[in-house]
N, C-alpha and C positions, 0 to 999 in steps of 0.2 A: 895204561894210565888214562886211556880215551874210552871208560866205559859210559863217560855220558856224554856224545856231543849236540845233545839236543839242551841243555843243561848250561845255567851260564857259567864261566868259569871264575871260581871264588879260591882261587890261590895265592891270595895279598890278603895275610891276617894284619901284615901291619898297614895297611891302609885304610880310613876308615870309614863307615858308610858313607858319608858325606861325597866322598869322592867318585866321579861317575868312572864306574869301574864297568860298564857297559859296554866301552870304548873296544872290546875285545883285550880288555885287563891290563889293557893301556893307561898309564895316570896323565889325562889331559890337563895342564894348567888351567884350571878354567878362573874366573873373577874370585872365586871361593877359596878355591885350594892356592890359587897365586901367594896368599897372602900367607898362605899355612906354612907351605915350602920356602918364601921369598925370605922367611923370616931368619 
């Protein structure tokens, strides 16, 4: 499953761009998505 680890990892279809998924595919609550999820 690790043929790309140079490669960011995009394995959250349900998450969506908006959300910094950089985090190492961590969903951060940030100011944005607080509001997405809180809801």
């Amino acid at each position: 499953m690790m043929h790309s680890a140079g490669k960011p990892k995009k394995q959250e279809p349900t998450a969506p761009p908006q959300l910094p998924t950089m985090s190492g595919g961590k969903l951060m609550p940030t100011r944005a998505t607080q509001g997405l999820f809180t809801r």
